[in-house]
VOKE-470736 format. One line per 10 residues: number of its first residue (from 1); their letters; for each residue x, y, z of C-alpha. Coordinates in steps of 0.25 Angstrom, whole numbers, plus 5000, padded with zeros to 4 digits. Layout:
<atoms>
NUM	a	X:Y:Z; ...;
</atoms>
This chain:
<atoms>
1	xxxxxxxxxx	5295:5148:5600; 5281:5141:5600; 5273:5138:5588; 5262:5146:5590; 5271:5158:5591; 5280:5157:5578; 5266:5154:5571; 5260:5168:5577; 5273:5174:5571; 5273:5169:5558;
11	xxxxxxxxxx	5258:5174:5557; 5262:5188:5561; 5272:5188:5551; 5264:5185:5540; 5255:5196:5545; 5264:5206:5545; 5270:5202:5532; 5255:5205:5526; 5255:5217:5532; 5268:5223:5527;
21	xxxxxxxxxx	5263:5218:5513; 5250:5225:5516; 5257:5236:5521; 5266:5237:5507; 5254:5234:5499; 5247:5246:5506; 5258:5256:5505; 5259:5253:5489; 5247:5259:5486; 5249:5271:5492;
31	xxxxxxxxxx	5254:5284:5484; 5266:5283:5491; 5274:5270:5489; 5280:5264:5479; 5275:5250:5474; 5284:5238:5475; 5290:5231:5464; 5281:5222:5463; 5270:5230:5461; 5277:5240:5451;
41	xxxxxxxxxx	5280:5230:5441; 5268:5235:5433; 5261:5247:5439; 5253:5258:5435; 5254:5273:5446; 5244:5281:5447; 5248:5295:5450; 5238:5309:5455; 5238:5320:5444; 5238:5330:5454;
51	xxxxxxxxxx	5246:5323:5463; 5260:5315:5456; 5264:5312:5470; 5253:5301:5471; 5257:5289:5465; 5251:5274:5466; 5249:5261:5459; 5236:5261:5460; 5225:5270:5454; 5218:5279:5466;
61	xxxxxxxxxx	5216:5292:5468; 5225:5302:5473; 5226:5302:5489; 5230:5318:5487; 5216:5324:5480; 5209:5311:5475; 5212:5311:5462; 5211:5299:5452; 5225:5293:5451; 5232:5294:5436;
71	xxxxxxxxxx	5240:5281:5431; 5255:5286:5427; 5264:5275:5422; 5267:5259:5426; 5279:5258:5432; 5288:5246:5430; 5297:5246:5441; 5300:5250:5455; 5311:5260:5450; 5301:5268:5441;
81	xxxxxxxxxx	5289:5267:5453; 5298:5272:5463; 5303:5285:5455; 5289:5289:5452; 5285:5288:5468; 5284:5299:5477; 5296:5292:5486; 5306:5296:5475; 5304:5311:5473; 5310:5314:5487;
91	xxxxxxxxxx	5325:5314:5479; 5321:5324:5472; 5320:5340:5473; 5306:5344:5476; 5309:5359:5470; 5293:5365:5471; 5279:5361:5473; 5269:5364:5463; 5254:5364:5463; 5246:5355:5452;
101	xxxxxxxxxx	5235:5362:5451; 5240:5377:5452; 5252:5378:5441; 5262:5388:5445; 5259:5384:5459; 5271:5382:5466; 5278:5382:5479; 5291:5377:5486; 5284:5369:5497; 5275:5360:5496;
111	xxxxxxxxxx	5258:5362:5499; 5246:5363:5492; 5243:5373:5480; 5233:5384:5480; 5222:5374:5476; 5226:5365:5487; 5233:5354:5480; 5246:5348:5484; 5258:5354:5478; 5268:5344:5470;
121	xxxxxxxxxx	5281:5343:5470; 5291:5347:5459; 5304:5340:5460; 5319:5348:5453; 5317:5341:5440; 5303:5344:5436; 5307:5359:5441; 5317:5360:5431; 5311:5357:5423; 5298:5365:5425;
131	xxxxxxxxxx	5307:5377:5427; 5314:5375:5413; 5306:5383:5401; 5307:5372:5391; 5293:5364:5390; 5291:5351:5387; 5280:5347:5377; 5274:5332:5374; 5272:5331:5358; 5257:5328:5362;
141	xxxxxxxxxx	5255:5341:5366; 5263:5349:5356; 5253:5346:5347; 5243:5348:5356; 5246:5362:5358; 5247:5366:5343; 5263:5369:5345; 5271:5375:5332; 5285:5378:5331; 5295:5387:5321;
151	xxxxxxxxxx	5308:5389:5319; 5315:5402:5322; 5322:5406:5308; 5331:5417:5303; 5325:5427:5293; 5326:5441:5289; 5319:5450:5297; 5309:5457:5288; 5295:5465:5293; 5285:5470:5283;
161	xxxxxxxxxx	5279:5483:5285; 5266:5485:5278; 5259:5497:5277; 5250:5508:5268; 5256:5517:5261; 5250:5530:5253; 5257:5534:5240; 5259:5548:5235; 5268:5556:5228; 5284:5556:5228;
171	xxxxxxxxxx	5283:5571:5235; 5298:5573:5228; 5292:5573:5214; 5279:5583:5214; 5282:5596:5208; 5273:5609:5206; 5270:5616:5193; 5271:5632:5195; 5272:5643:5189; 5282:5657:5194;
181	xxxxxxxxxx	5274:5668:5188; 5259:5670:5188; 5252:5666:5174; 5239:5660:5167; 5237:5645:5163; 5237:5644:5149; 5237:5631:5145; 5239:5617:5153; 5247:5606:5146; 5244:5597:5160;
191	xxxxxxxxxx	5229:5599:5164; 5225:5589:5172; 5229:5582:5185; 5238:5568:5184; 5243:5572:5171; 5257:5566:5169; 5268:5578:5165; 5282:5575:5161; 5293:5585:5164; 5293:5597:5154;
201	xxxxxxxxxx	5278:5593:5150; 5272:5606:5149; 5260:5609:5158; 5256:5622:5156; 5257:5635:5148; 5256:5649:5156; 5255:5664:5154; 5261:5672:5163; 5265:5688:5163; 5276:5686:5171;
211	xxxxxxxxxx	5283:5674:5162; 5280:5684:5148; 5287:5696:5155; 5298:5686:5157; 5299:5681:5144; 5300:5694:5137; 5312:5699:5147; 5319:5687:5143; 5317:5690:5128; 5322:5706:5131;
221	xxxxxxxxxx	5334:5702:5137; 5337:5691:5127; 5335:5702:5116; 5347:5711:5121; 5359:5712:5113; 5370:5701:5117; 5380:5711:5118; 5371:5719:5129; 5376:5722:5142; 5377:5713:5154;
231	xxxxxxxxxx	5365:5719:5158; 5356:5714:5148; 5362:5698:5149; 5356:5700:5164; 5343:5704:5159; 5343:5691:5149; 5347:5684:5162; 5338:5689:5171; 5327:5686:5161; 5329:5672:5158;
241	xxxxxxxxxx	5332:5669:5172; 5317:5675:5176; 5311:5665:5164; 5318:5653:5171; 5313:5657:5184; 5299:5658:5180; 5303:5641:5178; 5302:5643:5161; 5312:5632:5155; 5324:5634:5146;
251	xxxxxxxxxx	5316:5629:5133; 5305:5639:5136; 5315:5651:5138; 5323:5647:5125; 5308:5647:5116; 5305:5661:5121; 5321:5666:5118; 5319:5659:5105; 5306:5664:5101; 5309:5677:5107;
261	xxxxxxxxxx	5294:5677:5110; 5289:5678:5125; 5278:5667:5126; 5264:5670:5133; 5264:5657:5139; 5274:5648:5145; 5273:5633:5145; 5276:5626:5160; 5282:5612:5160; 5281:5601:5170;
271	xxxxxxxxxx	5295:5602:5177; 5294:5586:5183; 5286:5572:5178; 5273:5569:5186; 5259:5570:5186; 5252:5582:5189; 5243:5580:5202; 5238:5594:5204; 5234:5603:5192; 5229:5616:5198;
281	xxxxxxxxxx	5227:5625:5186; 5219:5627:5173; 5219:5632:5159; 5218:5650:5160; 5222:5650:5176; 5232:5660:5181; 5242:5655:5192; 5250:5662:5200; 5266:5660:5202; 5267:5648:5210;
291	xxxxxxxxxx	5254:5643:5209; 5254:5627:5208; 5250:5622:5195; 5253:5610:5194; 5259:5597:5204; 5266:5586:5198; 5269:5572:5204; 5279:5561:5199; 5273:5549:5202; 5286:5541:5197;
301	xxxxxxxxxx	5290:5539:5213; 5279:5539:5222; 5280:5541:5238; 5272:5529:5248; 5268:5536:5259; 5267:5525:5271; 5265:5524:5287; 5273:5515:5294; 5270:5511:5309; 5282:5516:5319;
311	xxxxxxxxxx	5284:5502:5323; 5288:5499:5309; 5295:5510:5306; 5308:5501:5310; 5306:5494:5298; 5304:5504:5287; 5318:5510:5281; 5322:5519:5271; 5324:5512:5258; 5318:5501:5261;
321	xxxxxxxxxx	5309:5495:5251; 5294:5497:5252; 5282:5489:5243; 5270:5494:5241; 5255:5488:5235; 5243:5494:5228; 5230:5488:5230; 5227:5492:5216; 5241:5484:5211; 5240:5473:5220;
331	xxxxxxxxxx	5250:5465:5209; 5263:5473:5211; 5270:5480:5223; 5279:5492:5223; 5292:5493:5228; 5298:5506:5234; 5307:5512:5246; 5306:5519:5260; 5311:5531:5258; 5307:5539:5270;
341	xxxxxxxxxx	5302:5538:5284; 5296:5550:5289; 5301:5555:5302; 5288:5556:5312; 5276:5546:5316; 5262:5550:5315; 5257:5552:5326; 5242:5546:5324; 5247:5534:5317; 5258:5531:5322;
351	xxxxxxxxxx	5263:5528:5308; 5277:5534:5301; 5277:5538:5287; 5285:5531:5277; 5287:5535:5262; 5291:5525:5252; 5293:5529:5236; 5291:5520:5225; 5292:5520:5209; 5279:5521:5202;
361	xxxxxxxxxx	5279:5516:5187; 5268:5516:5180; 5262:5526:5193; 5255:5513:5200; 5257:5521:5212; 5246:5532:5214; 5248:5542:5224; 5237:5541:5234; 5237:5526:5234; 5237:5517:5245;
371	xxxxxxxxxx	5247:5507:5246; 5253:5497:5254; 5266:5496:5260; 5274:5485:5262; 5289:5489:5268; 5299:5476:5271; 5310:5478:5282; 5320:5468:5284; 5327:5470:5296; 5335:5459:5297;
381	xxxxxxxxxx	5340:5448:5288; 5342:5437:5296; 5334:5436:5310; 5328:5425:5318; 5312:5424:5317; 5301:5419:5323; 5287:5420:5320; 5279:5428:5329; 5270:5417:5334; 5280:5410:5342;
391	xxxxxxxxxx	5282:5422:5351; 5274:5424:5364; 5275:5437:5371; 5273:5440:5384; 5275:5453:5389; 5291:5456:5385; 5293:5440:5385; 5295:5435:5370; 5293:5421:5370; 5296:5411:5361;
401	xxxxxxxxxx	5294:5394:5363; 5305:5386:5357; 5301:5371:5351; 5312:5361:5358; 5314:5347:5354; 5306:5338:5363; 5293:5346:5363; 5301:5356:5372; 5298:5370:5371; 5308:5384:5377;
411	xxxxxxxxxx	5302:5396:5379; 5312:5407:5375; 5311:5421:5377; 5315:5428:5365; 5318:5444:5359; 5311:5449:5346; 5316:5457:5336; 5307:5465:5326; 5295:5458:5321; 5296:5452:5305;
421	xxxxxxxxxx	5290:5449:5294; 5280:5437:5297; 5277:5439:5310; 5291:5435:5313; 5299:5440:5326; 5315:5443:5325; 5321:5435:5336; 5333:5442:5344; 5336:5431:5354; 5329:5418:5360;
431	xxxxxxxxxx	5328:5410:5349; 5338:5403:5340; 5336:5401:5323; 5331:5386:5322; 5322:5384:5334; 5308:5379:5334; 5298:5390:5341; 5284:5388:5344; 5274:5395:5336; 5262:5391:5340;
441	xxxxxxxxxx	5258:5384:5355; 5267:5392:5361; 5255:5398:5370; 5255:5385:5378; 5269:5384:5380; 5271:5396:5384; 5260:5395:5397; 5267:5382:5400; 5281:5390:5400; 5274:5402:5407;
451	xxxxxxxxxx	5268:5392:5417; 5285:5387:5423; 5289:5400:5423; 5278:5405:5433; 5280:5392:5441; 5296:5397:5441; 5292:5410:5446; 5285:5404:5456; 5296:5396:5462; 5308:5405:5460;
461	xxxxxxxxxx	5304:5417:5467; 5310:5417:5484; 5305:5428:5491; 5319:5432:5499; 5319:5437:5511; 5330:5448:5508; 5317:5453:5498; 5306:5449:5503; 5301:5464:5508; 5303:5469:5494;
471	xxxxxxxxxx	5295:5458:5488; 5307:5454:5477; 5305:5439:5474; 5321:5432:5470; 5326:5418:5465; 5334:5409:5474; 5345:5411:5463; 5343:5424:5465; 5357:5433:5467; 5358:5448:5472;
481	xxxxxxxxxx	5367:5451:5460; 5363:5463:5450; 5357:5461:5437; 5368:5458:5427; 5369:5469:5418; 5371:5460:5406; 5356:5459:5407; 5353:5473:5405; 5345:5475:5391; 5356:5481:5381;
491	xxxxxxxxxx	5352:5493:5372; 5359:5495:5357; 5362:5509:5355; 5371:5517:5343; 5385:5522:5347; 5381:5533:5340; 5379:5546:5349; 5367:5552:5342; 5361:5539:5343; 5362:5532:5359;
501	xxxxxxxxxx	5347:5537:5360; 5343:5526:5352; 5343:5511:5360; 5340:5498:5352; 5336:5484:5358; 5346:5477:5348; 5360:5476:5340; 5362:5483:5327; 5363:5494:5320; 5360:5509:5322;
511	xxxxxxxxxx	5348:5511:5313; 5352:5528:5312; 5369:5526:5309; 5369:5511:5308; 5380:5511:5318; 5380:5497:5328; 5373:5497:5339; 5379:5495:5352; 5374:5488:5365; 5371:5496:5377;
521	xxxxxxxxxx	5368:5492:5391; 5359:5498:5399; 5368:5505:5408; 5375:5510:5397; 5362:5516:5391; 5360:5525:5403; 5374:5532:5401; 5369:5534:5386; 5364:5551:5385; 5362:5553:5371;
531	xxxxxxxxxx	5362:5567:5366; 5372:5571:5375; 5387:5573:5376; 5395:5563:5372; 5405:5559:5387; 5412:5547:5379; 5408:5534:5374; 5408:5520:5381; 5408:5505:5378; 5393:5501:5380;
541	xxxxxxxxxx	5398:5487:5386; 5396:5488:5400; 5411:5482:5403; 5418:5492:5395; 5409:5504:5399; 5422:5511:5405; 5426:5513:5391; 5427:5527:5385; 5428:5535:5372; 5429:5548:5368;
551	xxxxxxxxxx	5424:5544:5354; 5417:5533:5348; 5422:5519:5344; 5423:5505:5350; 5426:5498:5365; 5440:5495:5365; 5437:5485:5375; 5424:5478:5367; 5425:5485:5353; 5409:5490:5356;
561	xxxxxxxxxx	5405:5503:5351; 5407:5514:5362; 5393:5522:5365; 5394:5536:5369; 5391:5542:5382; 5385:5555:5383; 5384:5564:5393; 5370:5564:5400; 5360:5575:5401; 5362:5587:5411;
571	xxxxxxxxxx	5351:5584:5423; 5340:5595:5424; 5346:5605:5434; 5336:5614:5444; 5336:5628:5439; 5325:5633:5445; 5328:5641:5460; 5323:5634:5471; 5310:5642:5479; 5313:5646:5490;
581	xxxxxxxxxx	5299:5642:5501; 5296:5652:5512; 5300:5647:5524; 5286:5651:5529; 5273:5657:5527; 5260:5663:5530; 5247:5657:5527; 5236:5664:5520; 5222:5660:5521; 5216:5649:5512;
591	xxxxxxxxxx	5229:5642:5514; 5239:5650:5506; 5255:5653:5511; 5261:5666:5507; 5277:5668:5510; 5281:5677:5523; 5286:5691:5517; 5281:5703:5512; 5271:5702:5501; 5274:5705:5487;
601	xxxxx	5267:5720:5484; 5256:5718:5475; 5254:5701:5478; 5241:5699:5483; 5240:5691:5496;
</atoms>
């Protein structure tokens, strides 16, 4: 080979060595390409904010929508640069596509969202873990967010009913002062009104025609020989009988037989303790029999009329202790006891009346006063409690955020009992004694929780063929199996006959026979008449409905109380006779039929 020639080749060599290199140099500061390892030594990416597929070691803007490139991290080797590049994401599973400027906007194919922006892929792993409920918090923002937690705790279930009461007379100890025969005041012993009087106190002195006449019959036949007939021990009889009828006391008869001297006027006495609250006679005025005089009240045991609200009528019971306070004694509070719920609601305030009794010494407690209320149910001793500030509600959802360690927070749905005292809830199921809650923040979390699950329902729902006329939506996991029943909601009701018309929404006691409740499905609940004939009694566990009893008692196959089956109301039958439609006939002006046949004598056509 000449000279020349292998010098022309050693020249074109070079060149196209340069070029490669230009070539490689070029390529590197693409979007595309990973940098050699050279060059990664040290290096600082830049990324597009809207775009993390873009990835350079140079700062730029974004060859997607222009956007000034973001620095991320320096990386320090070829391994680390490489996993970070677009090249390495085609081993894993693209799962969905979302949009970055629309959340929630999601597709299965890739595209541009509703503002016209490229869609980004979302691989398995970051899938998972969008689709788990838990949410991941940095410290930083935590605090930023105001976030405060409790502890769920076990405490007694108490609720305070507070109400306003009116006091008034115990109606069991008023007592009327009246006379049996007609007569004129003589002389009053108690002439005003709120005058105390003691039993056997006199009150008034009377004359009466009646009560002399009487009195001298009783003397007459007192007068008879002892060894009179029989006839005359009647008369004496007869007469004391009509003295102890006109209500005069033993002590009174036995002056008059001693003094054998009928008296003008009689003396009347207090027959209880109390104070005299109405006073309606004078000195010189005739009263007729039966004319009220006098009306006394004991004010030793005072009634307090209260009106409870029917939703917290649950929480009153008979005997159970009541306190009440005067505004006018605000240094001491009296204690006293339910002693009966009336039986109706009013209708206009919708409140139920509640009468409570207390012992008033020293008669602190005025009829006519106002006071108020304060009744203490404890329904439970030992419950678990949460305060009401850690619940959000939303529509029949109950939820409650629970503090994880590692600023991770779990929504949980959970089931309240009755409220308590404090503003705190009773628990049934959800939550656990010791965990941290979140009681304040949890607004924010719970838009973030809100905002995966709409993006889930997004995703999940295929529109199958077999459905698609009907418009019903399924899952792929779908299956074509029916419901399981053990999902049905279970009802408590009392074995009890007379009381299966009553359904309760949790476990216990009876509140009318304090028998135990029994759980009852659904189904079961249909075959349940109450009020009618009792056909047998069955086992309320679905499994073991095939057993039957002519009598109450217990599953031999479970032990769970058998629940009567009673026979179901008759259907309504069709007694009337069926009318029978001519089968044609005549039309009479202005639109009117009228039946073929001979007309009725006297029906005007």
């Amino acid at each position: 080979m000449k000279p020349v020639k292998l010098i022309f080749l050693f020249i074109l060599g070079l060149a196209a060595a340069g070029g490669a290199e230009l070539l490689l140099t070029g390529c590197s500061r693409g979007h595309t390409t990973a940098p050699t390892e050279g060059d990664t030594k040290e290096k600082t990416l830049y990324t597009c904010g809207m775009h993390p597929q873009v990835i350079q070691d140079h700062p730029g803007n974004c060859p997607i929508c222009g956007m000034k490139l973001m620095p991320i991290r320096k990386q320090t080797g070829i391994e680390n640069t490489s996993r970070n590049t677009s090249a390495q994401p085609g081993k894993r599973k693209i799962k969905y596509y979302k949009s970055t400027m629309a959340p929630g906007e999601a597709r299965q194919t890739p595209g541009k969202d509703s503002m016209g922006m490229d869609m980004v892929p979302v691989y398995e792993a970051e899938a998972a873990a969008a689709e788990s409920q838990t949410i991941a918090i940095d410290p930083v923002t935590i605090q930023n967010m105001g976030i405060r937690t409790a502890v769920v705790t076990r405490g007694p279930l108490r609720r305070t009913v507070r109400t306003v009461g009116v006091i008034g007379y115990n109606e069991t100890t008023l007592g009327e002062v009246a006379t049996k025969f007609k007569g004129w005041i003589e002389k009053l012993y108690v002439n005003a009104t709120g005058q105390l009087a003691m039993r056997g106190d006199p009150l008034f002195e009377i004359y009466s025609p009646d009560l002399y006449s009487a009195q001298v019959e009783y003397l007459l036949a007192v007068g008879l020989p002892t060894n009179a007939t029989a006839g005359a021990e009647g008369i004496r009889i007869s007469a004391l009988t009509k003295l102890k009828f006109f209500d005069i006391s033993d002590e009174q008869i036995a002056e008059v037989e001693r003094s054998r001297q009928p008296q003008k006027t009689l003396r009347i006495l207090a027959p209880q303790d109390g104070f005299v609250i109405e006073k309606n006679v004078v000195n010189g005025q005739m009263v007729d029999a039966g004319m009220k005089i006098y009306r006394l009240a004991d004010l030793g045991l005072v009634w307090v009329q209260a009106d409870i609200y029917e939703q917290d009528l649950a929480y009153i019971k008979l005997g159970q202790e009541a306190n009440v306070t005067l505004s006018y004694l605000p240094d001491r509070e009296f204690r006293g006891r339910v002693t009966y719920i009336y039986p109706n609601v009013d209708e206009k305030t919708r409140t139920a009346h509640v009468r409570m009794e207390f012992h008033n010494p020293g008669y602190f407690l005025k009829p006519g006063m106002f006071a108020t209320v304060k009744v203490v149910s404890e329904l439970e001793t030992a419950v678990l409690l949460i305060p009401d500030m850690a619940i959000l509600r939303s529509g029949e959802k109950t939820t409650v955020f629970v503090a994880l360690d590692g600023g991770k927070f779990d929504p949980r749905t959970v089931t309240l009992g009755p409220q308590a005292e404090n503003d705190d809830y009773q628990v049934l199921s959800g939550l656990s004694e010791g965990e941290r809650i979140v009681t304040s923040g949890q607004f924010m979390l719970d838009s973030e929780s809100q905002l995966r699950e709409a993006i889930q329902k997004m995703l999940k729902p295929q529109k199958s063929s077999e459905h698609e006329r009907a418009g019903v939506f399924s899952t792929p996991n779908a299956t074509n199996t029916p419901p399981s029943t053990t999902a049905e909601a279970v009802k408590y009701i009392c074995p009890m006959p007379e009381h299966v018309s009553i359904e309760y929404d949790h476990p216990g006691k009876c509140p009318i026979c304090g028998m135990t409740l029994v759980p009852v499905s659904q189904a079961m609940l249909k075959k349940l008449h109450p009020g009618g004939k009792i056909l047998y009694y069955t086992c309320p566990m679905p499994e073991d409905s095939d057993v039957r009893s002519d009598k109450p008692g217990t599953c031999p196959k479970c032990g769970m109380t058998l629940i009567p089956i009673s026979e179901p109301p008759p259907l309504p039958s069709a007694t009337a006779a069926p009318t029978n439609i001519p089968s044609s006939s005549k039309t009479r002006a202005g639109g009117m039929t009228m039946p073929d046949g001979p007309v009725t004598p006297g029906h005007k056509n």
